[in-house]
C-alpha positions in Angstrom: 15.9 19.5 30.0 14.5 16.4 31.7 11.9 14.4 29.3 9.8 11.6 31.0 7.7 9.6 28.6 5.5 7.0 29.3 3.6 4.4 27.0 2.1 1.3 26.4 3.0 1.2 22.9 6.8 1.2 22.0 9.2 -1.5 20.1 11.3 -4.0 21.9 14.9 -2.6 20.5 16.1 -4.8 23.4 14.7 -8.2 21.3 15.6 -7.9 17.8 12.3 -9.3 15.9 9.9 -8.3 17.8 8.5 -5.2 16.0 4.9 -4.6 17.9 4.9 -0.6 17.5 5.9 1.8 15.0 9.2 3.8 15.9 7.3 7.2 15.8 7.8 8.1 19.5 11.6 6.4 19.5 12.6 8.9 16.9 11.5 12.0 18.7 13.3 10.5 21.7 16.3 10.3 19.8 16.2 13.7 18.0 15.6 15.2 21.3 18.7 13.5 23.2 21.0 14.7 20.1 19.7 18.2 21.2 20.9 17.6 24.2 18.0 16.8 26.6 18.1 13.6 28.7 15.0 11.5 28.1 14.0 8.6 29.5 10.8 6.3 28.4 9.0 3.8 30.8 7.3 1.0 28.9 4.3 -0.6 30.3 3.5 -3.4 28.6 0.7 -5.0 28.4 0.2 -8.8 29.9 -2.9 -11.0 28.2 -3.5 -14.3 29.9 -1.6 -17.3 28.0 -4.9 -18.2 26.8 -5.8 -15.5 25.2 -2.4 -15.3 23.0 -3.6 -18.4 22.1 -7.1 -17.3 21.0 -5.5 -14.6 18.6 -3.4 -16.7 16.9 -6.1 -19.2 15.7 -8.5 -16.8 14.7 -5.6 -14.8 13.0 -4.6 -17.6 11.3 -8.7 -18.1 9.9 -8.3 -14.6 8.7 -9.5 -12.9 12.2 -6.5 -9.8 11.2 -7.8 -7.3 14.1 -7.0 -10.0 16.8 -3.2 -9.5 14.9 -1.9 -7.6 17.2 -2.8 -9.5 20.5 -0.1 -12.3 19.4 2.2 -11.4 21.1 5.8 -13.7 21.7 6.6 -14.3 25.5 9.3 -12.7 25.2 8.1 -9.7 25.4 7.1 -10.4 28.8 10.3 -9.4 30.5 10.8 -6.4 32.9 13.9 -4.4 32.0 16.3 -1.4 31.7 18.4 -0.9 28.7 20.1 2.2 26.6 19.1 2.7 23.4 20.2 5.9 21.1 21.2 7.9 23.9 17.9 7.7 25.8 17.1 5.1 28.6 14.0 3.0 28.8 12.2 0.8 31.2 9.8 -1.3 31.0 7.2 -2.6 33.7 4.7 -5.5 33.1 1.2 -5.4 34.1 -1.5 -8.1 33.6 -4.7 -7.1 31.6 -7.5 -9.3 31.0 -9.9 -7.5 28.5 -8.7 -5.6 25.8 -10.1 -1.9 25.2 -11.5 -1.9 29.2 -9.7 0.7 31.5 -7.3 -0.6 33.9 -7.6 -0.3 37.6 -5.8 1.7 40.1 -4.9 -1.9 41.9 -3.4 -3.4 38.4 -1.1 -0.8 38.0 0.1 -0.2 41.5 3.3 -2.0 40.9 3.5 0.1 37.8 2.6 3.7 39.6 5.2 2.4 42.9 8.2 2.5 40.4 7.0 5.4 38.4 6.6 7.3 41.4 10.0 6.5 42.3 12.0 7.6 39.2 10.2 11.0 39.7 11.8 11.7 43.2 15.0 10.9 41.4 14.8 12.8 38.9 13.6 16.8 38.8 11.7 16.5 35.3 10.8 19.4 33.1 8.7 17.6 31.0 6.5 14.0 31.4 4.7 13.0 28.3 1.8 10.5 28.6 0.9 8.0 25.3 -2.1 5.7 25.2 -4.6 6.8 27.4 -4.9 3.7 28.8 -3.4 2.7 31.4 -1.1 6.0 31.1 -3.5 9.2 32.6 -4.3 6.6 35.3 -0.9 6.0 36.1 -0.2 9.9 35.8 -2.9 10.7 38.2 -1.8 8.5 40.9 1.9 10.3 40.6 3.0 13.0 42.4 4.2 15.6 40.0 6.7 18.7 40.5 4.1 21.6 40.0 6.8 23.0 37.6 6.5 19.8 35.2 4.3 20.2 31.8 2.2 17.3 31.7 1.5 16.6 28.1 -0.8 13.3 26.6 -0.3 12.0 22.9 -3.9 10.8 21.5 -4.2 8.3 19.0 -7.3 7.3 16.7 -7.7 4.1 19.2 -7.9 6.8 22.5 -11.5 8.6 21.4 -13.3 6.0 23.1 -11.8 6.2 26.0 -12.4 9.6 26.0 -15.9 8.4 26.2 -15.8 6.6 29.7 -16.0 8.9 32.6 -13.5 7.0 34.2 -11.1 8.5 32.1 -12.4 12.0 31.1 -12.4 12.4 34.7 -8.7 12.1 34.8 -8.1 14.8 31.8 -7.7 17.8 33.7 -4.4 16.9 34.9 -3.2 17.0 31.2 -1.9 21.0 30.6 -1.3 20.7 26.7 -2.7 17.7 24.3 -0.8 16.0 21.2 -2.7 15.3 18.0 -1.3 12.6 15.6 -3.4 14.0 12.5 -5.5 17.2 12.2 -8.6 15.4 12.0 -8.5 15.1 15.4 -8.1 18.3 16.8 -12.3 18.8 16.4 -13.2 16.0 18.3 -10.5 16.0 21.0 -11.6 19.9 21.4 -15.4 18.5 22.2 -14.3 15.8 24.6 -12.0 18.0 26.9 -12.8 21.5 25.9 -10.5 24.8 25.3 -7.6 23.6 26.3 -3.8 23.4 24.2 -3.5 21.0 21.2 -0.5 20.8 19.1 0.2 18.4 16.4 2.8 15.6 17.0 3.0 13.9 13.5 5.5 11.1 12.6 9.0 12.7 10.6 11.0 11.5 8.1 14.8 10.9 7.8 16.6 14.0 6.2 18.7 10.9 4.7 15.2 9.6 3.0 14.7 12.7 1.2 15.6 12.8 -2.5 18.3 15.6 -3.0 17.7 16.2 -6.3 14.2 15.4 -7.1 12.1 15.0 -10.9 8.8 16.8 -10.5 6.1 15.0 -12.3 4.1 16.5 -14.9 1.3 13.8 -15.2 -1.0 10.9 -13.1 -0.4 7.8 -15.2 2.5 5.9 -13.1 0.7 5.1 -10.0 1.6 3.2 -6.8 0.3 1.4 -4.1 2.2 0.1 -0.7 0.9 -1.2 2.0 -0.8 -4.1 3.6 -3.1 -5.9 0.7 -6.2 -6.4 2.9 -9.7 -5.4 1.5 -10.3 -2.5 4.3 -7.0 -0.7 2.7 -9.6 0.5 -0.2 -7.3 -1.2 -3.2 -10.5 -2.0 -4.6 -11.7 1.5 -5.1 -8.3 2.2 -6.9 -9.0 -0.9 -9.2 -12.1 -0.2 -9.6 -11.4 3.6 -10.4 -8.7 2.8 -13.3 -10.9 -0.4 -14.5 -13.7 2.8 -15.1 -11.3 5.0 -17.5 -9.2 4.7 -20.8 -6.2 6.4 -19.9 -2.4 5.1 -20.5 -1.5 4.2 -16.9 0.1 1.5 -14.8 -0.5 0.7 -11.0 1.6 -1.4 -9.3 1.1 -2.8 -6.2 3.9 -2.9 -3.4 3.4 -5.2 -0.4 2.0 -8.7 0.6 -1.2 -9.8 2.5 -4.2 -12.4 2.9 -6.4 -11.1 0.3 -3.9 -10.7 -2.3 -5.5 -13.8 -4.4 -9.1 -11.7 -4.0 -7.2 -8.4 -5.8 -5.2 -10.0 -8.5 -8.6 -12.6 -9.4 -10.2 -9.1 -9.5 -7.6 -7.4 -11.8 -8.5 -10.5 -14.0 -12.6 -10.3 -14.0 -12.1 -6.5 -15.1 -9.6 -7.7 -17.8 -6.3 -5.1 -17.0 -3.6 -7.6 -15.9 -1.3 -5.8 -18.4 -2.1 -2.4 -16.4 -1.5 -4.0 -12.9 1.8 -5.1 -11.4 1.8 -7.4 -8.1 5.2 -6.1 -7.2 4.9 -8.4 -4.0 6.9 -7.5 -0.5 10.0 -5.7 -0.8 12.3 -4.0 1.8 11.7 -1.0 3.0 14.7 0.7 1.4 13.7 -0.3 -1.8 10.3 1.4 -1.9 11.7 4.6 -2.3 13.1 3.6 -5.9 9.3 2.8 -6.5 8.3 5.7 -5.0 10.9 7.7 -7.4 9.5 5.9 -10.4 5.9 6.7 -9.8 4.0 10.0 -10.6 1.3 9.4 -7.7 0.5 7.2 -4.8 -2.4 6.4 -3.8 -4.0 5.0 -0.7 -7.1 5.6 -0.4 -8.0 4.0 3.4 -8.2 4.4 6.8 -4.8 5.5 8.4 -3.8 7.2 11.6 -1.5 9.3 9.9 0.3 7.3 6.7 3.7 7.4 7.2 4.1 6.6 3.9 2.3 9.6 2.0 5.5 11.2 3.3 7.5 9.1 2.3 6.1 9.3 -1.1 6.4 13.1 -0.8 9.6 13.4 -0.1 10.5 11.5 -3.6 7.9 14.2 -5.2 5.8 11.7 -5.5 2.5 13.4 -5.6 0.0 11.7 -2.6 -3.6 10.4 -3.5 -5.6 9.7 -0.4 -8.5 10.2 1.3 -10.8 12.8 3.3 -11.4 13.3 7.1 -8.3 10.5 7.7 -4.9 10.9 9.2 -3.1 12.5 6.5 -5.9 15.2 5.5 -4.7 18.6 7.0 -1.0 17.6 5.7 -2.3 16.5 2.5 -4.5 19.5 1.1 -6.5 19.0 -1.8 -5.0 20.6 -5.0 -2.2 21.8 -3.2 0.8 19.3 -2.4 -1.6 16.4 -3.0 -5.4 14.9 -3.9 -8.0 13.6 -1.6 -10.9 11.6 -2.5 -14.0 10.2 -0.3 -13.1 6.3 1.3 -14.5 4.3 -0.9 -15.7 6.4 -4.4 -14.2 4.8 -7.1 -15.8 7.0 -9.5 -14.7 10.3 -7.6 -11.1 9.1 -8.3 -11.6 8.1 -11.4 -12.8 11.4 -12.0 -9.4 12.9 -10.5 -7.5 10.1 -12.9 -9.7 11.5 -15.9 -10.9 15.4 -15.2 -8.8 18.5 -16.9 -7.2 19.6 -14.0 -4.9 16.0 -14.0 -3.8 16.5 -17.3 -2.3 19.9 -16.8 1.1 19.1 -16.8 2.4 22.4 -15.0 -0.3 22.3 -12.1 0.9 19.1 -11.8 4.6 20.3 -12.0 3.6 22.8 -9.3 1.4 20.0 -6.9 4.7 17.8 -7.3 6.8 20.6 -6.0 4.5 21.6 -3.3 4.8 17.9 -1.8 8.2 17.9 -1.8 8.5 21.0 0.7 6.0 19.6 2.3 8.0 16.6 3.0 11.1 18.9 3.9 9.4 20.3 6.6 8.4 17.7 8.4 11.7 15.8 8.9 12.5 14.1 12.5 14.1 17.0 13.6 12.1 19.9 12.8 9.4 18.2 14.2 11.4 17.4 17.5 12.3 21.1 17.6 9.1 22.4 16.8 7.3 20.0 19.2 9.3 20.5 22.1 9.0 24.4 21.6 5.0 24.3 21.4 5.4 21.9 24.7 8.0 24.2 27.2 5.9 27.6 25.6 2.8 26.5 28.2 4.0 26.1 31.6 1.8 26.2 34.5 
């Protein structure tokens, strides 16, 4: 099969360092060229004025963190073609000048021109669209084989584009939709009606998964990793284990700007000895944290949460919080907990309540969230993906 993907959101493998996008999409390219499919990705990356690069990194360094990811290093202003894993990519540069507005038709001509041309070449089966914008525009100016499944990933950051006319104009064209989290499936369902969604979550490695896990049997060894910036909701974990009197420990995995804030408020509420600043470590070594640990918890806004699964494939039972990305993987009492953003008290109550200290429903939830984790490794998820895709043709 022939795979076409394009995006404006993928990482620069061709320029070590620069790591401006998660490698979710990479790794179902990959799985699906070791299937034997031929994929190929087009990049189009976006091009800010100098200025405005400027902009971002003076207000990020003030504190500013959701101008973060507009600083961007020149170098990733290059047009090129390189291999990588098997499958080919190319990227094409075109010039934007306010974030979140939708791009014209005359701004991406260049882009659609090329696009267009690697089409004719090429007799695709498949072309998947991510990032509605500037991606259903460029789709809708192509001339597609009336054979090909045109397919569009949605993220959180697409819904409000789904808003604009402009765009929802443009939907039609799309015959099956993408979710990244069940929480979206509602909403994208009232913005372009009865038409096919399928889920499209990030996978782990099967080499991540612990072979021979230790199922927990209690909540008292808890874990956070992440980011430590006050909208990740660490304070309603400190806050929540401040509030109750059992024997536990949290430590804290990961680095960021309001780290002093946390640990001066670990202090006021007098449980320093209960709270570890782990700091940053490497990515490999969060899994021996994640083995040590009975739960994690994140209780925050997240697309999806990666990590949850990485947690769960260490049967490291998954704390975290309703109507987000990982609710709908995550199901309450099952293979994990969820709690409401921001109530300290209803996780405290979680911490605290009967239920928590049952060591074999605890046994069981541990158990649960390792499957869960086994069944959603890269390749199952490439399989199963690519299955619900070619089952809807035109």
């Amino acid at each position: 099969m022939q795979i076409l993907i394009l995006t404006a959101h993928f990482p620069h493998f061709d320029q070590p360092g620069l790591t401006y996008a998660t490698p979710f999409l990479s790794r179902y390219a990959s799985e699906w060229v070791k299937l034997g499919h031929q994929v190929t990705i087009i990049h189009f990356e976006r091009k800010y004025p100098f200025l405005f690069n400027v902009f971002a990194k003076i207000v990020k360094l003030i504190g500013i963190n959701k101008f973060e990811k507009y600083v961007v290093d020149r170098a990733a202003y290059t047009e090129t073609e390189y291999s990588y894993e098997g499958y080919t990519v190319k990227r094409f540069l075109f010039n934007k000048f306010i974030p979140h507005s939708v791009t014209s038709v005359n701004k991406l001509r260049s882009c659609i021109t090329r696009t267009q041309k690697i089409l004719n070449d090429v007799n695709y089966d498949l072309v998947i669209g991510d990032c509605l914008d500037p991606v259903i525009t460029v789709i809708n100016n192509l001339k597609i084989n009336d054979k090909c499944i045109v397919s569009q990933i949605v993220h959180a950051a697409d819904f409000p584009y789904l808003s604009k006319s402009s765009i929802k104009n443009m939907c039609d064209i799309v015959d099956t939709w993408l979710i990244r989290s069940e929480v979206q499936r509602e909403p994208l369902e009232n913005a372009v009606g009865n038409r096919k969604i399928i889920a499209m979550y990030s996978g782990i490695s099967d080499e991540q998964i612990i072979p021979n896990p230790v199922y927990r049997t209690d909540l008292k060894r808890l874990l956070y990793v992440g980011a430590l910036y006050k909208s990740k909701g660490i304070d309603t974990i400190i806050d929540a284990l401040s509030s109750t009197e059992i024997d536990y420990v949290l430590k804290i995995v990961g680095k960021g700007p309001d780290e002093d804030y946390f640990k001066q408020r670990v202090k006021q509420l007098g449980i320093e000895d209960r709270v570890v600043f782990v700091g940053p470590v490497p990515h490999s070594e969060v899994f021996s944290y994640m083995q040590e640990a009975d739960a994690l918890v994140l209780i925050s806004h997240e697309t999806f949460g990666m990590v949850y699964i990485e947690a769960m494939s260490q049967a490291c039972i998954p704390i975290g919080a309703y109507n987000e990305g990982i609710d709908g993987v995550v199901k309450n009492g099952e293979n994990g907990f969820l709690v409401h953003l921001g109530n300290s008290q209803e996780l405290a109550n979680l911490l605290t309540c009967d239920f928590s200290r049952d060591s074999a429903r605890i046994k069981n939830i541990s158990m649960n969230a390792y499957n869960t984790a086994i069944a959603l490794t890269d390749h199952k998820l490439a399989i199963d993906v690519l299955q619900n895709l070619v089952g809807e043709s035109k």
